[in-house]
DRENDO-731467 format. One line per field, with one value per residue: residue number from 1; x, y, z of N, C-alpha, C, O, CB in turn. Coordinates in nm, 4 decimals. Glycine has a CB too. Example, Ala and Ser with C-alpha at 12.3 -4.5 7.8 and 13.67 -1.06 7.14 Angstrom:
seq	1_2
nu	1.3190_1.2850
nv	-0.5690_-0.2250
nw	0.7800_0.7080
cau	1.2300_1.3670
cav	-0.4500_-0.1060
caw	0.7800_0.7140
cu	1.3200_1.2900
cv	-0.3300_0.0030
cw	0.7800_0.7870
ou	1.4236_1.3409
ov	-0.3319_0.1138
ow	0.8465_0.8039
cbu	1.1308_1.4084
cbv	-0.4473_-0.0598
cbw	0.9046_0.5725
//
This chain:
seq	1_2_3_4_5_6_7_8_9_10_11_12_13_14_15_16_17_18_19_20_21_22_23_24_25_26_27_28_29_30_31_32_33_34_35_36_37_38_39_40_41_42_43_44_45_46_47_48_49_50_51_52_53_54_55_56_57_58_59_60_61_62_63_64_65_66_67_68_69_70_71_72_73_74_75_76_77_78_79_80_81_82_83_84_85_86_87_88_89_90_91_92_93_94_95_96_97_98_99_100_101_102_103_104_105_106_107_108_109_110_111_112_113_114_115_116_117_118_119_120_121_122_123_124_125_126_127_128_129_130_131_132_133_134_135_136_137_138_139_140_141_142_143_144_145_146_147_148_149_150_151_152_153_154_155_156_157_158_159_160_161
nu	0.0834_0.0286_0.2509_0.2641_0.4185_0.7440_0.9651_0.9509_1.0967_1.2818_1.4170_1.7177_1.8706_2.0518_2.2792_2.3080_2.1714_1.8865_1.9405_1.9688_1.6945_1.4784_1.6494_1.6862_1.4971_1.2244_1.2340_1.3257_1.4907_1.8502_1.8664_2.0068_2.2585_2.4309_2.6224_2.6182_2.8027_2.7649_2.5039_2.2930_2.3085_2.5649_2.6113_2.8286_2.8086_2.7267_2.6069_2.4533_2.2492_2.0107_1.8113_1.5439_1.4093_1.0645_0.8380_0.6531_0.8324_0.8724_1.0170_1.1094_1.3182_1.6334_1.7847_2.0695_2.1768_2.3907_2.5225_2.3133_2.0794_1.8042_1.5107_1.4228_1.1851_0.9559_0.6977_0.3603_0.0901_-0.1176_0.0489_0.2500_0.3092_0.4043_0.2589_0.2642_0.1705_0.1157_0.0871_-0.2034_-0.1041_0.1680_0.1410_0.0692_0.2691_0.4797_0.3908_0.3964_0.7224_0.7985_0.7217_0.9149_1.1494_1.1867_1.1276_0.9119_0.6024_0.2856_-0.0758_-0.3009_-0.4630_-0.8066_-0.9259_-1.1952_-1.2088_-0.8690_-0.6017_-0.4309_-0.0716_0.1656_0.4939_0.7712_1.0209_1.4157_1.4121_1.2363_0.9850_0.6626_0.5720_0.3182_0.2259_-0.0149_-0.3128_-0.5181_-0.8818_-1.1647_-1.3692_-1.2189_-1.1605_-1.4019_-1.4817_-1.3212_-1.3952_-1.4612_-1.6722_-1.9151_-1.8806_-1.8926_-1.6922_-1.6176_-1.8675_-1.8278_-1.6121_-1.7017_-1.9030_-1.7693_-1.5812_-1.7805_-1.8540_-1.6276_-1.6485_-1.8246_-1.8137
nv	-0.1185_0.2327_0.4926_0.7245_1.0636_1.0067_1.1497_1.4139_1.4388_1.6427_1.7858_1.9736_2.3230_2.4133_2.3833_2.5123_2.7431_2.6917_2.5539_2.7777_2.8994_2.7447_2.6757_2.9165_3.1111_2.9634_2.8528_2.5486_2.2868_2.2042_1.8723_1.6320_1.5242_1.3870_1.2730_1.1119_0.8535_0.6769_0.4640_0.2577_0.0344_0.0694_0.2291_0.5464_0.8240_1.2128_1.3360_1.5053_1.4882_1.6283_1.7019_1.8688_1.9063_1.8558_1.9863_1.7826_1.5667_1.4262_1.5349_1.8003_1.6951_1.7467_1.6929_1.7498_1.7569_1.7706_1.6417_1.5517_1.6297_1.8389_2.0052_2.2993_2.5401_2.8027_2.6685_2.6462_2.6430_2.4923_2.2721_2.2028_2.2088_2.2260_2.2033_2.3702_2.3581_2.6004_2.8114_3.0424_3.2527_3.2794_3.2701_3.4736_3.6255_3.5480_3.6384_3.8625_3.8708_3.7430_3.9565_4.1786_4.0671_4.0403_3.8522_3.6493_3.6896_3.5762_3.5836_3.6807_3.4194_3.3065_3.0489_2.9182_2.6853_2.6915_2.9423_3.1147_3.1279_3.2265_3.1602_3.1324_2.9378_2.8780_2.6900_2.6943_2.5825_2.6378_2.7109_2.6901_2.8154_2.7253_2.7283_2.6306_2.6593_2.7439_2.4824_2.3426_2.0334_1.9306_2.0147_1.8456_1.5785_1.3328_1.1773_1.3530_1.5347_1.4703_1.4136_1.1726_1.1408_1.3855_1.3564_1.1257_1.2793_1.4327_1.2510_1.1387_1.3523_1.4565_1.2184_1.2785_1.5238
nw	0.0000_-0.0621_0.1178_0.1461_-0.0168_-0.1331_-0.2439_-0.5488_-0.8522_-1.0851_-1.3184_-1.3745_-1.4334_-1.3082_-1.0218_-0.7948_-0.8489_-0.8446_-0.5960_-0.4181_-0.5281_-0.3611_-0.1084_-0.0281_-0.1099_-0.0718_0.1845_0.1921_0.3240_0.1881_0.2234_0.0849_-0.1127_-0.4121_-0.6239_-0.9295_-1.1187_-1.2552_-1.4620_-1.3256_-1.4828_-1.5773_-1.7433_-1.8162_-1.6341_-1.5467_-1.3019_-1.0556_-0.7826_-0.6116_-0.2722_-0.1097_0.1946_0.2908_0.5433_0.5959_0.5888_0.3102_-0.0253_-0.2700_-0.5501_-0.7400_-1.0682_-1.2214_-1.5317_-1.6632_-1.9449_-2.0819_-2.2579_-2.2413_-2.2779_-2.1328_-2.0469_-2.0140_-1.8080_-1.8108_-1.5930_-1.6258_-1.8075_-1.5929_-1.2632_-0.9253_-0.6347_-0.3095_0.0122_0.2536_0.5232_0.5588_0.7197_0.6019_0.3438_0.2580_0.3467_0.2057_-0.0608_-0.0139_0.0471_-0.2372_-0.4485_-0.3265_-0.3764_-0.6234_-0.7776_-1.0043_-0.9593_-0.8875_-0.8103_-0.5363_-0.5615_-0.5328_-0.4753_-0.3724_-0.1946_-0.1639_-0.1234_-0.3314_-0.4510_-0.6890_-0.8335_-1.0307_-1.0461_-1.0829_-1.2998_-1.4932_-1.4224_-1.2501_-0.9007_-0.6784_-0.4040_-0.1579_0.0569_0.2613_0.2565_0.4625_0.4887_0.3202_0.3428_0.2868_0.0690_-0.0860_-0.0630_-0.1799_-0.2181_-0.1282_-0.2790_-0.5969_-0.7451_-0.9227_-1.0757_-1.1994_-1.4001_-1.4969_-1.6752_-1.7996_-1.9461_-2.1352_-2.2670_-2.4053_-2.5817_-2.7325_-2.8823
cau	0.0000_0.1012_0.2406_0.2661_0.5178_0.8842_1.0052_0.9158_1.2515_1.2683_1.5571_1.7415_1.9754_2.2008_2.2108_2.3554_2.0835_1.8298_1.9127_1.9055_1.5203_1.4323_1.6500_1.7143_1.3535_1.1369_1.3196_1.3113_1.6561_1.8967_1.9165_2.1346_2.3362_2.5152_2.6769_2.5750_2.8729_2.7456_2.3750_2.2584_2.3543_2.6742_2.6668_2.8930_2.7037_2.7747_2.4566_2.3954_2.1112_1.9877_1.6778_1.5002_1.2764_0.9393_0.8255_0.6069_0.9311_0.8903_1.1338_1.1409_1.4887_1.6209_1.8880_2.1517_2.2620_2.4719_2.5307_2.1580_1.9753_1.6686_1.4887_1.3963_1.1249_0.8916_0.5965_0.2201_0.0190_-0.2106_0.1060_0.3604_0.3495_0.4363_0.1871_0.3242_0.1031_0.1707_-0.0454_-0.2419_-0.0008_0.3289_0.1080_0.0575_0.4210_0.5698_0.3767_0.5540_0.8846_0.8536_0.7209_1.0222_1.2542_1.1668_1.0914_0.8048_0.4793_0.1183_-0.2067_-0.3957_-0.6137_-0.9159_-0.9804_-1.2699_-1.1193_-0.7505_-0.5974_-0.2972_0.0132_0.2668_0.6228_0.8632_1.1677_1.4415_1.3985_1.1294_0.8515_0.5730_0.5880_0.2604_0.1713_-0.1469_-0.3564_-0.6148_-0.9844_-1.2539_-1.4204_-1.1384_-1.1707_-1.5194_-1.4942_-1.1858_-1.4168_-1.5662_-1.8277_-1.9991_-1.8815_-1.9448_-1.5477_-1.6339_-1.9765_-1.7629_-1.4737_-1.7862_-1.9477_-1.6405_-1.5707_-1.9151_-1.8759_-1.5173_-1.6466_-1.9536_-1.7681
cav	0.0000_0.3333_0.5354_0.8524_1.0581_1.0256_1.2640_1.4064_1.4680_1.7320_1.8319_2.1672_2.3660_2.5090_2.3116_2.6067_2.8431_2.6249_2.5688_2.9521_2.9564_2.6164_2.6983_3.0270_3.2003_2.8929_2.7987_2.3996_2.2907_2.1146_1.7534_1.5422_1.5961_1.3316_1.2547_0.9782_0.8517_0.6090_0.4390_0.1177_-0.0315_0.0980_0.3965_0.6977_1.0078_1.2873_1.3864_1.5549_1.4720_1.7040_1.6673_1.9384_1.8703_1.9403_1.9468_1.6451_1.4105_1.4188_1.5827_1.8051_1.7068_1.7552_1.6562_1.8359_1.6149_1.8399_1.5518_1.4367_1.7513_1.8557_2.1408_2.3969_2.6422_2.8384_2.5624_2.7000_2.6064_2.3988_2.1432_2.0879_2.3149_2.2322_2.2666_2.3227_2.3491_2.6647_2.8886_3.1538_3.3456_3.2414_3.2639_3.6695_3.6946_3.5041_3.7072_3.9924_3.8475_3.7209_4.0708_4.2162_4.0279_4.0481_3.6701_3.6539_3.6580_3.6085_3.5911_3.5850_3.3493_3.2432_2.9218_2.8901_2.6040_2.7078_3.0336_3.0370_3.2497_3.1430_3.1818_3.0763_2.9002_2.9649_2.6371_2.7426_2.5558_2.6876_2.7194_2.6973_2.8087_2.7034_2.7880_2.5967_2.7591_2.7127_2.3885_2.2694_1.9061_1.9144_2.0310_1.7613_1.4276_1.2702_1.0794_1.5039_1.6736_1.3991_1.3966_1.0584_1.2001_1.4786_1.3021_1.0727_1.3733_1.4634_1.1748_1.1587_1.5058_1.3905_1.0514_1.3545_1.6007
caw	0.0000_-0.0683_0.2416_0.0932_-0.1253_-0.0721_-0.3657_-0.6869_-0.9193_-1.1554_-1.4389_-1.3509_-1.5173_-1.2606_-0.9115_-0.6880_-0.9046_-0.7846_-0.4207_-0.3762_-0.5049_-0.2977_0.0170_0.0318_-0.0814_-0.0422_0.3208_0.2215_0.3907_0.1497_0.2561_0.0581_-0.2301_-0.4276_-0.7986_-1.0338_-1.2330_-1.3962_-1.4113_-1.2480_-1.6048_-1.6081_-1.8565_-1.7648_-1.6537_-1.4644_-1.2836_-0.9273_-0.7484_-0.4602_-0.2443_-0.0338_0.2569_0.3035_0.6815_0.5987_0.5634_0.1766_-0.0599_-0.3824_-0.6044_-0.8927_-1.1036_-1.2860_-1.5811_-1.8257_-2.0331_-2.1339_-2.3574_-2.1705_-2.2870_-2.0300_-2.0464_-1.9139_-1.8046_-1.8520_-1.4948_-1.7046_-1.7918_-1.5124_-1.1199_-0.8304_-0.5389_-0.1487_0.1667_0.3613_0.6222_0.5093_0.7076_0.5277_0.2388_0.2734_0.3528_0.1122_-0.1579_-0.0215_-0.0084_-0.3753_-0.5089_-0.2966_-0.4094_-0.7653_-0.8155_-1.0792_-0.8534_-0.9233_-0.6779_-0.4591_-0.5942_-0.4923_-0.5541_-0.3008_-0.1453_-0.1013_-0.1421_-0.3991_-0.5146_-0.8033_-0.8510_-1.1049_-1.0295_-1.2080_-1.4263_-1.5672_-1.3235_-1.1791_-0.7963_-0.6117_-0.2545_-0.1366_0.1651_0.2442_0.3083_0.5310_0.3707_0.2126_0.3658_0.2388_-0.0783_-0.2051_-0.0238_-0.3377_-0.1395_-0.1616_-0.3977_-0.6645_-0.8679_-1.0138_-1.2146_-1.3258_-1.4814_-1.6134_-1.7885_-1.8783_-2.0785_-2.2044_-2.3564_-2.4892_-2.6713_-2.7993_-2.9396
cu	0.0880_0.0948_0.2299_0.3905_0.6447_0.9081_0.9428_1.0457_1.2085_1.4078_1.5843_1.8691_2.1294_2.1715_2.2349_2.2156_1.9544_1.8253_1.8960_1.7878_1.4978_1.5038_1.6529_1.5850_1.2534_1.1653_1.3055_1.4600_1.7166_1.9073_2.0028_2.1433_2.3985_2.4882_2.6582_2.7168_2.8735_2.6082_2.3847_2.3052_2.5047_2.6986_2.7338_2.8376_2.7749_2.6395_2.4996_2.3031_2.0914_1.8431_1.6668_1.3847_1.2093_0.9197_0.7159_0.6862_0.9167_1.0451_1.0679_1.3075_1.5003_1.7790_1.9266_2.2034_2.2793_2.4704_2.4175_2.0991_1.8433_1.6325_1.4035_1.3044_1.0123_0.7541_0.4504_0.1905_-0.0724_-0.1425_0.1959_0.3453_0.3200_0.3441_0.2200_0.2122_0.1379_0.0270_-0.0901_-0.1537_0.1250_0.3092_0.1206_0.2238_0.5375_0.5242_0.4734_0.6729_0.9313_0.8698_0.8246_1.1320_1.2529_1.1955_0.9595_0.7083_0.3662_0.0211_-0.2364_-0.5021_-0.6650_-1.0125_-1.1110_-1.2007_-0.9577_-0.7327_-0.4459_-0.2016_0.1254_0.4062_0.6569_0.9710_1.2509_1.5126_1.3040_0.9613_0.8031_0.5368_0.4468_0.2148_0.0592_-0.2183_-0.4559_-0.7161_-1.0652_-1.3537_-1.3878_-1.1511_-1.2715_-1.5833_-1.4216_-1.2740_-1.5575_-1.6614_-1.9157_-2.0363_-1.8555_-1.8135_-1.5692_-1.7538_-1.8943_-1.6769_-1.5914_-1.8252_-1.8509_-1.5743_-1.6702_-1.8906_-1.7393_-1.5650_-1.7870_-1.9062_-1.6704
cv	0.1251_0.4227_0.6871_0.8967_1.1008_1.1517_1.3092_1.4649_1.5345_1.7332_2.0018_2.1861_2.3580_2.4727_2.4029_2.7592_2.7943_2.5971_2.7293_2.9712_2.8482_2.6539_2.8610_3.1141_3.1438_2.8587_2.6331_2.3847_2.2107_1.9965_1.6239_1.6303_1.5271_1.3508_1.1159_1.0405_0.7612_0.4870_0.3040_-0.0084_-0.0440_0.1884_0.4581_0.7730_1.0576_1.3961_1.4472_1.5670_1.5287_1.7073_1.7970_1.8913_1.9604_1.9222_1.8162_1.5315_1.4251_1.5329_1.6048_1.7464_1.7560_1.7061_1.7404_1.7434_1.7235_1.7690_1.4761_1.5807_1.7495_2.0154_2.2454_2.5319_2.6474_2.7433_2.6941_2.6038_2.4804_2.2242_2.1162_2.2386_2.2246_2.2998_2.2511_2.4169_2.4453_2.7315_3.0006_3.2592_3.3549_3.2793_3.4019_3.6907_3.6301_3.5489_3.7991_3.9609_3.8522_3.8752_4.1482_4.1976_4.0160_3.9107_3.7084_3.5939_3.7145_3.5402_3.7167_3.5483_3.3022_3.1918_2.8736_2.7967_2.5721_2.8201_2.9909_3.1346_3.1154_3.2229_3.1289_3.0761_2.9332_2.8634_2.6348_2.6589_2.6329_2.6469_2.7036_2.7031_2.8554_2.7231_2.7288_2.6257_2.6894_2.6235_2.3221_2.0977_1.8345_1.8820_1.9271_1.6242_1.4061_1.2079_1.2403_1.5711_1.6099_1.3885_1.2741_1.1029_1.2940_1.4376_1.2280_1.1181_1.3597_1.4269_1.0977_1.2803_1.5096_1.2965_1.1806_1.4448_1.5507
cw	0.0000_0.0521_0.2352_-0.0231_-0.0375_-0.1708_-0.4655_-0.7340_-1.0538_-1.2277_-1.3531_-1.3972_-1.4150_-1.1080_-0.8105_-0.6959_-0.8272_-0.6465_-0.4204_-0.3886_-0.3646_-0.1300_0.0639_0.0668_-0.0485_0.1120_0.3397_0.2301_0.2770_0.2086_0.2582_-0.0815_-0.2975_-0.5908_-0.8155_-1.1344_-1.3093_-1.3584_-1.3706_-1.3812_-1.6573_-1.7298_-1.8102_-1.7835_-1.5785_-1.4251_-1.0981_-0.9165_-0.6096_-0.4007_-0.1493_0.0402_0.3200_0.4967_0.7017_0.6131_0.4209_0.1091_-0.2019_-0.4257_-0.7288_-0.9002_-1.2054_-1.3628_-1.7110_-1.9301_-2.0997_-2.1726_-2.2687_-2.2224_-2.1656_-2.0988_-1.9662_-1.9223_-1.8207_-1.6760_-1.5075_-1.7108_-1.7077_-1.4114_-1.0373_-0.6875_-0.3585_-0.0827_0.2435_0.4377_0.5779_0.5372_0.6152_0.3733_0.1755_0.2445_0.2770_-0.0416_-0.1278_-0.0511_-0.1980_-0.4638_-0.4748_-0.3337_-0.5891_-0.8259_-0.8655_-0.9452_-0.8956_-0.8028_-0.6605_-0.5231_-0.5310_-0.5280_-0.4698_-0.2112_-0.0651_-0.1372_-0.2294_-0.4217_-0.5604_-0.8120_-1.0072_-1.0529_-1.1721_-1.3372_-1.5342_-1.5031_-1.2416_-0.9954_-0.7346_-0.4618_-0.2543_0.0087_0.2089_0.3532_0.4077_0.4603_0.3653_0.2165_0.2898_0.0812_-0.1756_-0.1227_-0.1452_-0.2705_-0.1704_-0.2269_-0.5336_-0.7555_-0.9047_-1.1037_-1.2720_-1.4100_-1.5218_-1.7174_-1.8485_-2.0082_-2.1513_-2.3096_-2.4368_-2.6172_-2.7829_-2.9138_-3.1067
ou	0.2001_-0.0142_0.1851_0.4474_0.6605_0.8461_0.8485_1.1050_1.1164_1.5027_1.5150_1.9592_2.2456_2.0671_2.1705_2.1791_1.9183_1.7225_1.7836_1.7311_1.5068_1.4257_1.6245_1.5520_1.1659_1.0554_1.2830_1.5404_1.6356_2.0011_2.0475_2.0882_2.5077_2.3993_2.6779_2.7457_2.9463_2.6067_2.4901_2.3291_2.5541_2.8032_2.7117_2.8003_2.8729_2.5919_2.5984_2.2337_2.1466_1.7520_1.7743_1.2830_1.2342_0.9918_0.7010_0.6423_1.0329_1.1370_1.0026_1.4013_1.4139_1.8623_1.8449_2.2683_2.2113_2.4161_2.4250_2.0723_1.7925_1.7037_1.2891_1.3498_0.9680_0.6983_0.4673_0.2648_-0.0938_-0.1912_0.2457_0.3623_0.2274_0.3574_0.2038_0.1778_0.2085_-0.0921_0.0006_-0.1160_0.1595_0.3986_0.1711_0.2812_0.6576_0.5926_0.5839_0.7338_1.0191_0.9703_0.8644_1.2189_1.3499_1.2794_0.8891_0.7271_0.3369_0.0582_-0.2170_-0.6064_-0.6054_-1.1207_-1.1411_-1.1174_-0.9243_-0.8309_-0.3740_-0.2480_0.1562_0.4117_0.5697_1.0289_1.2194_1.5969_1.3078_0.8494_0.8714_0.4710_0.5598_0.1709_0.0141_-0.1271_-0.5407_-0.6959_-1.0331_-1.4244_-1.4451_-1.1519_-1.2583_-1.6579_-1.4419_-1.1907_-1.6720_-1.7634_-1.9979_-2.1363_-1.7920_-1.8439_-1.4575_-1.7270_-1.8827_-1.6714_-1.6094_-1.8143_-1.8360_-1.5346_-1.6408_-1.9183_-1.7444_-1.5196_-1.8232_-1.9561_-1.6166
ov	0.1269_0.4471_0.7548_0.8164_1.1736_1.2549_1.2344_1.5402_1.4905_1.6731_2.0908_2.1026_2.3212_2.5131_2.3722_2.8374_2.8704_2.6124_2.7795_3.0408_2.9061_2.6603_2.9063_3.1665_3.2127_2.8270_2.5802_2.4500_2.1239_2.0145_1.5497_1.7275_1.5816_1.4043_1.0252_1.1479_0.7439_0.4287_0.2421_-0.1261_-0.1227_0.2039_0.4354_0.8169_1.0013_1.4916_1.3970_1.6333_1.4834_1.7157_1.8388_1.8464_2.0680_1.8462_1.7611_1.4200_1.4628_1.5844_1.5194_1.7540_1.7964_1.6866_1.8009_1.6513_1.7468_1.8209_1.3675_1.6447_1.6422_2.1151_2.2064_2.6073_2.5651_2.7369_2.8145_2.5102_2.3933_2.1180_2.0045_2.3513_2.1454_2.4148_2.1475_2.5278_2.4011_2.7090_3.0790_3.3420_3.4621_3.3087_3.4307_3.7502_3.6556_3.5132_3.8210_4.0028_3.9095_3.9132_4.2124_4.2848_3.9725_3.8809_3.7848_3.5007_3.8296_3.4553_3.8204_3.6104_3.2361_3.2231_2.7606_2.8541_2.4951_2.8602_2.8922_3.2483_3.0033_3.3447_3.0915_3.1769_2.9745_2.8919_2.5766_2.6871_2.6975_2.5448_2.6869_2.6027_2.9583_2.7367_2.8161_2.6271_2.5743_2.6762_2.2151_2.0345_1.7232_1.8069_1.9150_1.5337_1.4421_1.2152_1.2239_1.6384_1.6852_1.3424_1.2616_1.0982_1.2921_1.5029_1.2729_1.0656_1.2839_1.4869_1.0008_1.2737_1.5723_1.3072_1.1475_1.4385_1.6377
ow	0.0509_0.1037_0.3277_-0.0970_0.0605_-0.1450_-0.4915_-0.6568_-1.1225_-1.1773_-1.3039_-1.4045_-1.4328_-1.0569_-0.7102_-0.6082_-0.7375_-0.5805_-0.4233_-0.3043_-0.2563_-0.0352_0.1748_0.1732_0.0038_0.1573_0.4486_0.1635_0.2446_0.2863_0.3457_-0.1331_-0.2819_-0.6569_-0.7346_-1.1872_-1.4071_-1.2500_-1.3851_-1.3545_-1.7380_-1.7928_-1.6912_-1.8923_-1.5297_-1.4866_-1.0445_-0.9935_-0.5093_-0.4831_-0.1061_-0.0127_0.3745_0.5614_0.8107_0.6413_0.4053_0.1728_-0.2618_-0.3463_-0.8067_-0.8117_-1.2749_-1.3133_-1.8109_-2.0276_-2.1571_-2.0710_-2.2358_-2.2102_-2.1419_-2.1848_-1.8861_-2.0319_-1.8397_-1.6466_-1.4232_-1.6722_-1.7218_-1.4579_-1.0551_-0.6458_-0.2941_-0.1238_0.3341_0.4161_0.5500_0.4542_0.5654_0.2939_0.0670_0.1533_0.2866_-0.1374_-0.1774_-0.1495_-0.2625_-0.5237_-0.5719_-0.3336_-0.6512_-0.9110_-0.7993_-0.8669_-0.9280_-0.7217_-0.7240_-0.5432_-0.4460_-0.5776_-0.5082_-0.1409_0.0249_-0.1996_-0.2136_-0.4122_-0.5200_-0.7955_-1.0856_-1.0123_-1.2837_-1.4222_-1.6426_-1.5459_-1.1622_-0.9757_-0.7804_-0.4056_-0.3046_0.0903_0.1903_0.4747_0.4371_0.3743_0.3854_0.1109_0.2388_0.0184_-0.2964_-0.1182_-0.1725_-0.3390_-0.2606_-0.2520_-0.6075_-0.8656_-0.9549_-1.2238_-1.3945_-1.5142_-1.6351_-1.8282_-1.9443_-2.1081_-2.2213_-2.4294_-2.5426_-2.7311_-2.8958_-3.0262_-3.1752
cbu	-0.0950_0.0721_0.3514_0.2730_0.4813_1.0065_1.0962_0.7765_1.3596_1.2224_1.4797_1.7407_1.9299_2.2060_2.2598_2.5572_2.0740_1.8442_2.0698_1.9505_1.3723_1.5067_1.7615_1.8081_1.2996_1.1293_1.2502_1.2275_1.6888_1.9746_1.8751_2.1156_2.4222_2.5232_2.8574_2.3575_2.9720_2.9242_2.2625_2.0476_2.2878_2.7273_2.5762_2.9985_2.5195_2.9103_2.3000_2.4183_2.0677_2.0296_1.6482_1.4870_1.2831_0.7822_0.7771_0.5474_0.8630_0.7249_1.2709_1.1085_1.5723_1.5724_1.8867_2.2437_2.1622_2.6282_2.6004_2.0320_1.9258_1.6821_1.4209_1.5508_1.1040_0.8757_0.6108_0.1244_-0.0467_-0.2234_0.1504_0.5696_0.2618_0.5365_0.0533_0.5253_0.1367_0.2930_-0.0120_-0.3599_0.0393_0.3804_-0.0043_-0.0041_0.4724_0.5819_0.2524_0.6031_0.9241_0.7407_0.6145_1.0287_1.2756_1.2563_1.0807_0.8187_0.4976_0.0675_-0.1688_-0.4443_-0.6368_-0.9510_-0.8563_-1.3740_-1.1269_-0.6484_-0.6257_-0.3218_0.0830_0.1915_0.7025_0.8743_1.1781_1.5571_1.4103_1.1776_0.8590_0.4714_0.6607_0.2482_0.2416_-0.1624_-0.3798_-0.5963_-1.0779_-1.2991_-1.4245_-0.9765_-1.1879_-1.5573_-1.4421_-0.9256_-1.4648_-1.4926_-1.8125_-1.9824_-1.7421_-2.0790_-1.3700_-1.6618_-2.1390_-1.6967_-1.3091_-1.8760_-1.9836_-1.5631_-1.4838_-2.0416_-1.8922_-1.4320_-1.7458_-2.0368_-1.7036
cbv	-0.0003_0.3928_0.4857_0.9381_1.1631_0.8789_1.2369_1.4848_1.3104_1.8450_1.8554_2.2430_2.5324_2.7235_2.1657_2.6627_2.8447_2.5579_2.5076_3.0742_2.9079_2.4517_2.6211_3.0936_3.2707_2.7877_2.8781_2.2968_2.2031_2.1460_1.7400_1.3411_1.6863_1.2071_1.2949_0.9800_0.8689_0.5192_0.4645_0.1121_0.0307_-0.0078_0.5174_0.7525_1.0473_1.3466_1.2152_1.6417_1.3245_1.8648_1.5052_2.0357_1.7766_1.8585_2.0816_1.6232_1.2299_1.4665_1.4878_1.9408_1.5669_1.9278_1.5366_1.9175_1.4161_1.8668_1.4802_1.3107_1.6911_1.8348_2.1412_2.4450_2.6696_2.9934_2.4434_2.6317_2.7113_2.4746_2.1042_2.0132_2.4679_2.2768_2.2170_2.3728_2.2304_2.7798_2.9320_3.1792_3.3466_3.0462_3.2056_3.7563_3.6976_3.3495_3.7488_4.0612_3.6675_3.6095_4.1302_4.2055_3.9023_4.1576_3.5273_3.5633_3.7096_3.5259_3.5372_3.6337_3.2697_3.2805_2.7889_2.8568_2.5705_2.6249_3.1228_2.9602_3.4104_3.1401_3.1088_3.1191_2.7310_3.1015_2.5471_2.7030_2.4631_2.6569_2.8243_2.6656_2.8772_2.5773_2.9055_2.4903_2.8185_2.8199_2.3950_2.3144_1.8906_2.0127_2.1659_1.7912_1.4009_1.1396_1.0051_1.5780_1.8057_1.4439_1.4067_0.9146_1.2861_1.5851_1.2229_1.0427_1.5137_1.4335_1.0921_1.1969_1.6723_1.2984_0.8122_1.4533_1.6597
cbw	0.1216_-0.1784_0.3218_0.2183_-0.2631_-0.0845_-0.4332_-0.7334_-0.9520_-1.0834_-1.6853_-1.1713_-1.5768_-1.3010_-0.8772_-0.7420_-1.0784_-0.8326_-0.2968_-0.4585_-0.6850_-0.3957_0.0628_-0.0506_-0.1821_-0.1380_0.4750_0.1031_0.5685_0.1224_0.2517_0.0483_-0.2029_-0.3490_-0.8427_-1.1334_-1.2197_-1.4561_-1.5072_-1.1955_-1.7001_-1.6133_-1.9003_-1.8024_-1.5988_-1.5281_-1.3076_-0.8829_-0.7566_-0.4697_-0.1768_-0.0894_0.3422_0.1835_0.7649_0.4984_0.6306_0.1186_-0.0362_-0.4074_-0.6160_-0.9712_-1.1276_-1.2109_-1.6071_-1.8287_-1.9842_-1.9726_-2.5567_-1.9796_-2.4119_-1.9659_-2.1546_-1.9167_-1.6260_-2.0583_-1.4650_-1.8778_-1.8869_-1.6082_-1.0802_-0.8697_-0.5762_-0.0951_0.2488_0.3060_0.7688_0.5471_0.8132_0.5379_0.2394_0.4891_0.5012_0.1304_-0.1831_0.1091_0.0518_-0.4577_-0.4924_-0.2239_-0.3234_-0.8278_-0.6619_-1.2342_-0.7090_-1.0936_-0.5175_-0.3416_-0.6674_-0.4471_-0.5630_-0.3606_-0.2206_-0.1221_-0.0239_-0.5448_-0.3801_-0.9785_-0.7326_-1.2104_-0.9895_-1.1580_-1.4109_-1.7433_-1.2441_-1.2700_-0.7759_-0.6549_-0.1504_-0.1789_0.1533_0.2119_0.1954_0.5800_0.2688_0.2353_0.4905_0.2805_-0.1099_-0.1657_0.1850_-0.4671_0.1178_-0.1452_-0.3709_-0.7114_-0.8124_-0.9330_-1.1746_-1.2898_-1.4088_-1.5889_-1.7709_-1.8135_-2.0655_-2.0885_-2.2410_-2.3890_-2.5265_-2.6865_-2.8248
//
């Protein structure tokens, strides 16, 4: 059974560029840090793999692999962000920080449910801090709020079109 999430691993350009958003403006602590020189197959790489932890025990990482082409740009919200868990307070004051610090920053949204503000890191992923509202428990328990008929419609009005 699944216990929860240990990591999610990401590509990044520049691994020192990267800890500075992640520990320095996000405050997730570096945790480990190691080099891949060559894969479980025995290829030769030259990769660094670094993890940041969340206060759940989980971990963003990423890997730095000069040697493997990855294209990097700026993500759309729609296909690839990043959503972290903070307090409405942290939430307020980590808009400020970002707008202060002149880190791309968008919000306060209000999503009914959670409250949100966006970043960009500086691989080109979309940052999300989330807030969550008065409800929120309510609103995400499918036994209520019916997320299996909608994804039915859904693909009802898919197979229609």
């Amino acid at each position: 059974m699944i216990r929860g999430l240990h990591h999610n691993a990401y590509r990044c350009r520049d691994s020192e560029e990267t800890r500075k958003f992640y520990e320095d403006f996000l405050g997730l602590p570096l945790a480990e840090s190691f080099e891949i020189h060559s894969t479980k197959t025995g290829r030769a790489t030259d990769v660094l793999h670094t993890f940041y932890r969340l206060d759940d025990g989980s971990f963003l990482a990423f890997f730095e692999a000069p040697d493997h082409p990855f294209e990097f740009k700026p993500q759309h919200d729609f296909d690839l962000h990043i959503a972290l868990e903070v307090s409405e307070e942290d939430l307020q004051s980590m808009f400020a920080k970002g707008k202060a610090m002149g880190v791309e920053t968008r919000g306060i949204a209000d999503h009914e449910f959670v409250h949100s503000i966006y970043f960009r890191d500086p691989n080109g992923y979309v940052i999300e801090l989330t807030a969550k509202r008065p409800g929120h428990d309510a609103a995400m328990n499918p036994d209520a709020n019916g997320a299996r008929a909608k994804l039915d419609r859904w693909q009802a009005q898919k197979r229609a079109s």
